[in-house]
PLY file of the C-alpha trace (Angstrom):
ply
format ascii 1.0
element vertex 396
property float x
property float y
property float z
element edge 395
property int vertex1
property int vertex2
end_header
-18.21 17.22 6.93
-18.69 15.31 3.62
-15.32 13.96 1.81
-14.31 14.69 -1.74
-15.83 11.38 -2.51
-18.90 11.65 -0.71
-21.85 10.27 -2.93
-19.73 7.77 -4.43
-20.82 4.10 -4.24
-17.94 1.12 -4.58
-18.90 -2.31 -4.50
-15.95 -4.14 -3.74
-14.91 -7.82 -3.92
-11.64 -7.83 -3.35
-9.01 -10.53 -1.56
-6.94 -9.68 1.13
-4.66 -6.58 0.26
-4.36 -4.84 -3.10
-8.20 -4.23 -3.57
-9.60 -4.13 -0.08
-6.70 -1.54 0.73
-7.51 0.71 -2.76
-11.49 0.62 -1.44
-9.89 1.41 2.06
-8.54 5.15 0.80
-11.82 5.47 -1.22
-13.66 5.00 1.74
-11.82 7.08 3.83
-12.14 9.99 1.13
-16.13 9.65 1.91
-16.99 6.66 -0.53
-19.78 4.43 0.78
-17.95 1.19 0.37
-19.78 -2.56 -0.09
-17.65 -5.15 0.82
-18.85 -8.43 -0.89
-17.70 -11.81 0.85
-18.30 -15.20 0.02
-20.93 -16.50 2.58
-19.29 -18.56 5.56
-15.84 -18.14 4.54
-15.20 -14.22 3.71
-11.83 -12.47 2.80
-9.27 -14.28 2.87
-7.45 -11.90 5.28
-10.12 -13.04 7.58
-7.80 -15.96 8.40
-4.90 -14.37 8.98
-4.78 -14.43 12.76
-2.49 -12.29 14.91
-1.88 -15.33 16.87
-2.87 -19.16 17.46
-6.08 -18.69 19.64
-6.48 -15.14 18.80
-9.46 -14.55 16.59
-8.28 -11.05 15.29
-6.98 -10.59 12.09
-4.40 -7.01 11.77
-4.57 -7.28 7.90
-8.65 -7.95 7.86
-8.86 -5.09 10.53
-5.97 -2.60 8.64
-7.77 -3.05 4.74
-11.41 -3.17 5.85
-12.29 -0.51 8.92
-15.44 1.58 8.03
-16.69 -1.31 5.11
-20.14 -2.43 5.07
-20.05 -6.09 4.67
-22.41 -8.11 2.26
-22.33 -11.97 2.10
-22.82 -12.70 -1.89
-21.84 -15.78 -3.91
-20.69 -14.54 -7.08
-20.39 -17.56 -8.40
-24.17 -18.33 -7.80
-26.41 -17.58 -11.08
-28.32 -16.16 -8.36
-26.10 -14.05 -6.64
-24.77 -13.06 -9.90
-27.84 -11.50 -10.58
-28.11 -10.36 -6.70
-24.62 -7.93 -7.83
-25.92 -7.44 -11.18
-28.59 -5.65 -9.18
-26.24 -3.70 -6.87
-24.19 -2.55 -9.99
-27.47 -0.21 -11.02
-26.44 1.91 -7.90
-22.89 2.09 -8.02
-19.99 4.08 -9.46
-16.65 1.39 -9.32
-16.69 -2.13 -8.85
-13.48 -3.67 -7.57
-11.92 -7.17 -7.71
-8.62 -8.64 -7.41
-9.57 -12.43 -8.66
-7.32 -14.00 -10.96
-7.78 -12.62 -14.45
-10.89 -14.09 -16.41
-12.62 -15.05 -13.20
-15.27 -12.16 -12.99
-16.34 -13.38 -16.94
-16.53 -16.84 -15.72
-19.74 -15.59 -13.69
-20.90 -13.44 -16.24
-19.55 -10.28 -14.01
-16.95 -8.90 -16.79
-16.59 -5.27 -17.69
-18.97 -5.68 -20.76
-21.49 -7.57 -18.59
-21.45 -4.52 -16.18
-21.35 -2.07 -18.40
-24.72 -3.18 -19.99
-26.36 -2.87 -16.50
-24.43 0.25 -15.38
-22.68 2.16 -18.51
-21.34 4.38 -16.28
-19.48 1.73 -13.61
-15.90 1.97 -13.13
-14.47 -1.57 -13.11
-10.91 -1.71 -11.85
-9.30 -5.22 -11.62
-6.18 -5.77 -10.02
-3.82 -9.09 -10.23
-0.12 -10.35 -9.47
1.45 -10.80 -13.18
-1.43 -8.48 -15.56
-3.86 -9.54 -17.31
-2.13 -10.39 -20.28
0.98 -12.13 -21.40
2.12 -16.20 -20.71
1.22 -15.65 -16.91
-1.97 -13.98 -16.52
-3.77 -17.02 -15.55
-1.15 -17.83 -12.83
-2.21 -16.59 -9.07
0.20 -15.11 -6.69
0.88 -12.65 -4.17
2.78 -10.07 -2.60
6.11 -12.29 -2.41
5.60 -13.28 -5.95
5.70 -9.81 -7.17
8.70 -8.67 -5.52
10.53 -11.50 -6.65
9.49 -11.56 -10.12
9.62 -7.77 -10.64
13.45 -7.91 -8.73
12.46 -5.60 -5.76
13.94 -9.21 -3.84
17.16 -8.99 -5.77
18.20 -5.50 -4.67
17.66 -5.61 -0.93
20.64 -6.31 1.74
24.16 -6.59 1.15
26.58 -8.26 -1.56
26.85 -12.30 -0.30
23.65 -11.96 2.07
21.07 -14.34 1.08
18.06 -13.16 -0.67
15.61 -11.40 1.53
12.20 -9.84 0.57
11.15 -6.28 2.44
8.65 -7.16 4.82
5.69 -5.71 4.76
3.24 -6.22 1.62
4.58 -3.44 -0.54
3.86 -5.10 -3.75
0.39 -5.12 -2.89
0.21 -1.38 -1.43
1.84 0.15 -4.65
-0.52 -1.95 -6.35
-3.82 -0.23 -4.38
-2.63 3.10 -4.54
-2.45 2.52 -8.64
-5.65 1.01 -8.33
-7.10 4.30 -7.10
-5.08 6.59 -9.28
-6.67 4.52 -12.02
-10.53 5.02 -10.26
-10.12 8.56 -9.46
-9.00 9.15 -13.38
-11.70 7.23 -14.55
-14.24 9.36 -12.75
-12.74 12.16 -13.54
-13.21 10.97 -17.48
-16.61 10.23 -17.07
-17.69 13.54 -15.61
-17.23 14.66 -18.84
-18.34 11.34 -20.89
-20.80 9.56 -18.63
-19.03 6.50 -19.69
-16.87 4.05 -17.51
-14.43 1.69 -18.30
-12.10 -0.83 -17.10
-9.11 -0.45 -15.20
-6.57 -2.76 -15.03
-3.23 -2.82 -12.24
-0.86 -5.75 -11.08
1.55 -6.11 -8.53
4.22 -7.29 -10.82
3.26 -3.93 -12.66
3.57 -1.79 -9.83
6.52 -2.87 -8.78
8.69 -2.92 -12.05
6.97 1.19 -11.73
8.72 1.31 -8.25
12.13 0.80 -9.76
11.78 2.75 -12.69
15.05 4.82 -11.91
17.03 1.23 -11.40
15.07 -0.41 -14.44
16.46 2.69 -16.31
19.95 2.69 -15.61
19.69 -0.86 -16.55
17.90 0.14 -20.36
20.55 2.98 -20.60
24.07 1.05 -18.88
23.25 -2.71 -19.50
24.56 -2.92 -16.06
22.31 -3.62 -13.03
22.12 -0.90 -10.22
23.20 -4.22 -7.78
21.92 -4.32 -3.99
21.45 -1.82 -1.24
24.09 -2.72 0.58
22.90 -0.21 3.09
22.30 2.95 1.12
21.39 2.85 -2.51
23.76 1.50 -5.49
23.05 4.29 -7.88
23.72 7.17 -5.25
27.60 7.29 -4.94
27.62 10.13 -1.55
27.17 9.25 2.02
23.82 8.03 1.81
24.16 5.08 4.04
23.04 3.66 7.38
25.61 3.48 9.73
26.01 1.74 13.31
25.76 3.48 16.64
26.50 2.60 20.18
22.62 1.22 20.47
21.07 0.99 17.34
21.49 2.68 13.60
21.36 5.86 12.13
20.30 7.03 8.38
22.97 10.42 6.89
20.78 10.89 3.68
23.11 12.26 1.19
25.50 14.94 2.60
25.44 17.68 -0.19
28.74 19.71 -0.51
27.86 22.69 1.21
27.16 20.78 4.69
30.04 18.59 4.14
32.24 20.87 6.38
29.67 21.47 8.94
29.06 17.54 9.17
32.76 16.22 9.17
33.36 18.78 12.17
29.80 17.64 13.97
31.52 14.30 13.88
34.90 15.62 15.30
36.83 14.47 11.95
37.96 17.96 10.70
40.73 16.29 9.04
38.17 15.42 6.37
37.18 18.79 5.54
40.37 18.80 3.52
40.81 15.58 2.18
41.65 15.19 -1.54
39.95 12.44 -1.62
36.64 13.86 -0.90
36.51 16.75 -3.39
34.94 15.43 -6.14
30.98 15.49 -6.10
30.66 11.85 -6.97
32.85 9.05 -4.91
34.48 6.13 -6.52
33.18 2.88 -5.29
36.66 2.73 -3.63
36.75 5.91 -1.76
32.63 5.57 -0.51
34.01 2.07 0.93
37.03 3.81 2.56
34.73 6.68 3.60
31.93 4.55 4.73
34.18 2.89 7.35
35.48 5.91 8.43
32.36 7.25 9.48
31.17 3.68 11.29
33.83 3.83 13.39
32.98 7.41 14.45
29.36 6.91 14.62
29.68 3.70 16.59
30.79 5.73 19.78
27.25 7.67 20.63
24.35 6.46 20.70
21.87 7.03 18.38
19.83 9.91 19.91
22.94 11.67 21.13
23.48 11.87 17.07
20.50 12.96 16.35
21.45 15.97 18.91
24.39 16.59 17.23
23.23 16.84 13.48
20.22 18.27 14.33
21.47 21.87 13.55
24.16 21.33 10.80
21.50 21.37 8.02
22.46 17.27 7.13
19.51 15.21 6.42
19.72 12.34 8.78
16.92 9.60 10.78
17.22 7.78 13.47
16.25 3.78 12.09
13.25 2.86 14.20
11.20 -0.09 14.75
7.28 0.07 14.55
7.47 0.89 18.01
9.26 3.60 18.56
7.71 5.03 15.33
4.00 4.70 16.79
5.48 6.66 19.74
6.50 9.57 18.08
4.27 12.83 18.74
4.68 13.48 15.35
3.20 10.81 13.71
0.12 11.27 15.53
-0.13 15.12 14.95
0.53 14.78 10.77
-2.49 12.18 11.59
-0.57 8.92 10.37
-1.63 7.73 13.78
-4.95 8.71 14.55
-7.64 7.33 17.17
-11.58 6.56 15.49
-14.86 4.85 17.42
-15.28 1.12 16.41
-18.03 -0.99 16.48
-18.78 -0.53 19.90
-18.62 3.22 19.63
-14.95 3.04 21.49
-12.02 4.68 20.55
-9.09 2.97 19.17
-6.07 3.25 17.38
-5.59 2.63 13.81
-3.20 3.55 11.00
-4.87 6.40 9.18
-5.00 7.53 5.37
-1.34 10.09 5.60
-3.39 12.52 2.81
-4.75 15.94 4.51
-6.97 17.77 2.82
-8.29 21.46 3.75
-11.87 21.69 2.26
-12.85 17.94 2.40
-11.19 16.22 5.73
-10.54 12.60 5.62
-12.47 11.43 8.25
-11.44 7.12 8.58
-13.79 5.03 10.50
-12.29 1.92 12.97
-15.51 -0.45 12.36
-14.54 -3.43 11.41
-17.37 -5.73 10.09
-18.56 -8.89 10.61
-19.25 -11.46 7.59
-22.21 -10.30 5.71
-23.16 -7.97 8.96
-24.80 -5.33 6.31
-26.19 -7.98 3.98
-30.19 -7.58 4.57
-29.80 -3.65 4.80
-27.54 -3.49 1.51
-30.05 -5.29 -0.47
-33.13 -4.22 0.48
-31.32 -0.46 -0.13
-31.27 -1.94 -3.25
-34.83 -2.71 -3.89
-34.87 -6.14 -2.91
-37.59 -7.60 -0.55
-37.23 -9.65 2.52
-39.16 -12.38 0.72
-36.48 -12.59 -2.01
-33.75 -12.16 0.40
-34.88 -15.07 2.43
-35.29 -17.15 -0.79
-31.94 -16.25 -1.49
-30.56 -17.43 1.66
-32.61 -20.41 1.50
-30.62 -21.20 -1.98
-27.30 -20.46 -0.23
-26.58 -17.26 -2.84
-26.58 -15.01 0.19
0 1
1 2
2 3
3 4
4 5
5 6
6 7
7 8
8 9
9 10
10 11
11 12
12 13
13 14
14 15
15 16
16 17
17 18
18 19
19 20
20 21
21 22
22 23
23 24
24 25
25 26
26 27
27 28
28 29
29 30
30 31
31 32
32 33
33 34
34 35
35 36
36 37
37 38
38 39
39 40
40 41
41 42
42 43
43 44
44 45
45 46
46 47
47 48
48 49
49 50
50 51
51 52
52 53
53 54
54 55
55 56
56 57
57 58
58 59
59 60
60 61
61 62
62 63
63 64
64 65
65 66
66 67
67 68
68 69
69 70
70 71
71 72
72 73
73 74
74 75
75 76
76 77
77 78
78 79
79 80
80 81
81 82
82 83
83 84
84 85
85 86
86 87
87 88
88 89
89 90
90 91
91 92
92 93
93 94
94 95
95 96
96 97
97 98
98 99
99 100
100 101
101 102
102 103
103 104
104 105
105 106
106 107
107 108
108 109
109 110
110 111
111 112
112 113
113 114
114 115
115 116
116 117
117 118
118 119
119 120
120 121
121 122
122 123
123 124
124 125
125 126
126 127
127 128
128 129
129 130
130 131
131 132
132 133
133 134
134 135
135 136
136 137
137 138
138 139
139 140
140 141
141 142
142 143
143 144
144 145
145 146
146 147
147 148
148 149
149 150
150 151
151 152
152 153
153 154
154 155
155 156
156 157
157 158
158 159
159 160
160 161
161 162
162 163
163 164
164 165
165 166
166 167
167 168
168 169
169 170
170 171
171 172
172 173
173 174
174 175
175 176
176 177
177 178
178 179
179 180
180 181
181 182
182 183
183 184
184 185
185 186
186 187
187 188
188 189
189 190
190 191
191 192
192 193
193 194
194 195
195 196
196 197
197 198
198 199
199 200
200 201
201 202
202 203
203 204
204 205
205 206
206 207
207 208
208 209
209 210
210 211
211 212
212 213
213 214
214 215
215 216
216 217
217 218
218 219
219 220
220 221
221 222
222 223
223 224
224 225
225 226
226 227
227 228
228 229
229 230
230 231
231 232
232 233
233 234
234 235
235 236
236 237
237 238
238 239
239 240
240 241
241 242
242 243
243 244
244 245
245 246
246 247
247 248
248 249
249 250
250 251
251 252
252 253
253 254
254 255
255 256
256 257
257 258
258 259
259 260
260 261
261 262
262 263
263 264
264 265
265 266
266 267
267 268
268 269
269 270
270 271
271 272
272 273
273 274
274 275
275 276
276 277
277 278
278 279
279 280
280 281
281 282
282 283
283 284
284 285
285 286
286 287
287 288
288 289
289 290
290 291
291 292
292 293
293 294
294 295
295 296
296 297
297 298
298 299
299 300
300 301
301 302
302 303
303 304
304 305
305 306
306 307
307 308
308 309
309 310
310 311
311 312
312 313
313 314
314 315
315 316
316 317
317 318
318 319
319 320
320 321
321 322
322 323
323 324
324 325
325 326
326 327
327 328
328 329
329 330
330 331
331 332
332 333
333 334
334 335
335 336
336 337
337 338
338 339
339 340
340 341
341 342
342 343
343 344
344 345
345 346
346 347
347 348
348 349
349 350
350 351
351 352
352 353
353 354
354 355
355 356
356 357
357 358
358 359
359 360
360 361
361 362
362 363
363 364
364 365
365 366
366 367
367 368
368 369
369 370
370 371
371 372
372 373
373 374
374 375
375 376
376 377
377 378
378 379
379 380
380 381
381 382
382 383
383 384
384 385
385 386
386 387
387 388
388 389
389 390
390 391
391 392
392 393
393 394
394 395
């Protein structure tokens, strides 16, 4: 079955997370996607092995299943022209270089557009395109330091400590598409593209834009999550069990009684203390260590078997793990199984959107460097006579 974006055409030359992963979604939403690499060296991601004398690469494999791959030196005046030629075909072109790089080569929005007035052009970088640090290049790590995500994790005297996994550069893809799929949208009705333009400083300061407001409305700073969230003053915390840790995600007032006697503290049905909606810091702090102390004799599953019915919104804190080996995740299709190269089946981590007329349907292939390169461009109109030429002059 075709997806919602079957007949679309991306071109993407994109760096190891925030563009391959927004070309990633497109693709699995039925996009042919072109992956163009720099001959003999590729994404960078390529490099990023899952251990010393291990030639796999998880974030190559995660941001890049079901790409055709296309060897193409952009910064060639030949293989310029090589993408120049691509462009006629396609619907969204997508880089991640630092800003200005794409006019360097003559590839800019305005050189596209004269090609292709209907391509989509959406570039992505760490601090935006504009302002004192545009030109600056950076990553993930940069972004969540420089847009404070850094500043608000752990606990009051902990060291600074960033979230680890590349979430800077995942909020930054999904904007990416939100900006691609509007922009198609538009020119359905215009037949003209236009340029879209994300960071990953920009997507996180969007992240926080509850904390960033309290800040604009307070002048105080929400402060750090010292296990549940500074602006939420209820028992939303993480709390230690016998094995492990459990989430209670905001006990609202009607469950409080069934959830103080699930714990076997009925005395706290009727505490003063306890009656007003909001807790002072004081009180959450006294609270808070109440609870530990209860929560620390069970382990976590025999909590989850205890709250289960009470109507309190609660997790159990997993690892990767133990979440991969939850039925759940695999029947919601977070988790699904898809044929790689070799027409096998294996696991991957699939796009969590479901869709009842157009089914996502992600592919496992990962390609090799420039594995699609001859069939791309002769798709393309170009003949094997050129193409060798253009091998010979190292553009390809």
């Amino acid at each position: 079955m075709a997806g919602p974006l079957d007949g679309i055409r991306v071109l993407e030359a994109g760096l190891l997370i925030q563009g391959p992963q927004a070309s990633l979604l497109l693709g699995d939403m039925g996009a042919d996607v072109v992956k163009i690499e720099l001959p003999g060296y590729g994404d960078h991601s390529r490099n990023i092995k899952v251990e010393p004398g291990d030639p796999r690469s998880a974030v190559f494999s995660a941001c890049n299943r079901g790409k055709r791959s296309v060897s193409l030196n952009l910064g060639h005046p030949e293989g310029a022209e090589v993408f120049k030629r691509l462009v006629r075909d396609a619907d969204v072109v997508i880089t991640n270089f630092t800003p200005g790089t794409m006019e360097k080569w003559g590839l800019g929005h305005d050189d596209l557009a004269a090609v292709n007035p209907r391509i989509i052009c959406a570039q992505g970088s760490t601090f935006g395109s504009l302002g004192p640090d545009a030109a600056r290049q950076g990553a993930d790590l940069a972004a969540q330091a420089a847009g404070g995500l850094v500043s608000t994790t752990g606990r009051d005297g902990d060291p600074a400590s960033p979230v680890a996994i590349f979430i800077a550069d995942h909020i930054a893809s999904l904007n990416m598409v939100a900006g691609i799929l509007s922009a198609l949208h538009h020119r359905n009705h215009t037949s003209r593209g236009q340029q879209v333009d994300v960071s990953l400083l920009g997507g996180q300061i969007w992240a926080q834009a509850a904390e960033y407001t309290h800040l604009m409305l307070t002048d105080r700073v929400a402060g750090r999550a010292n296990l549940g969230h500074p602006m939420i003053r209820t028992i939303y915390d993480l709390f230690p069990t016998a094995d492990g840790w459990i989430a209670i995600v905001g006990v609202r007032g009607r469950e409080k009684d069934a959830f103080f006697i699930a714990l076997e503290r009925p005395d706290l049905t009727v505490d003063k203390r306890l009656q007003d909606r909001e807790m002072t810091p004081e009180v959450h702090a006294w609270l808070r260590e109440e609870l530990a102390q209860v929560f620390r004799t069970r382990t976590t599953d025999a909590w989850c078997d205890t709250l289960r019915d009470t109507g309190v919104r609660y997790a159990p804190v997993r690892d990767h793990r133990q979440a991969l080996a939850d039925p759940g995740t695999w029947e919601n299709g977070y988790f699904t199984e898809a044929p790689d190269r070799d027409g096998d089946s294996r696991g991957i981590v699939a796009t969590p959107i479901r869709m009842s007329e157009t089914p996502l349907e992600p592919n496992a292939a990962v390609p090799e460097l420039g594995e699609h390169t001859d069939e791309v461009l002769r798709e393309a109109g170009i003949s094997d006579t050129e193409i060798a030429a253009l091998r010979e002059a190292k553009a390809i």
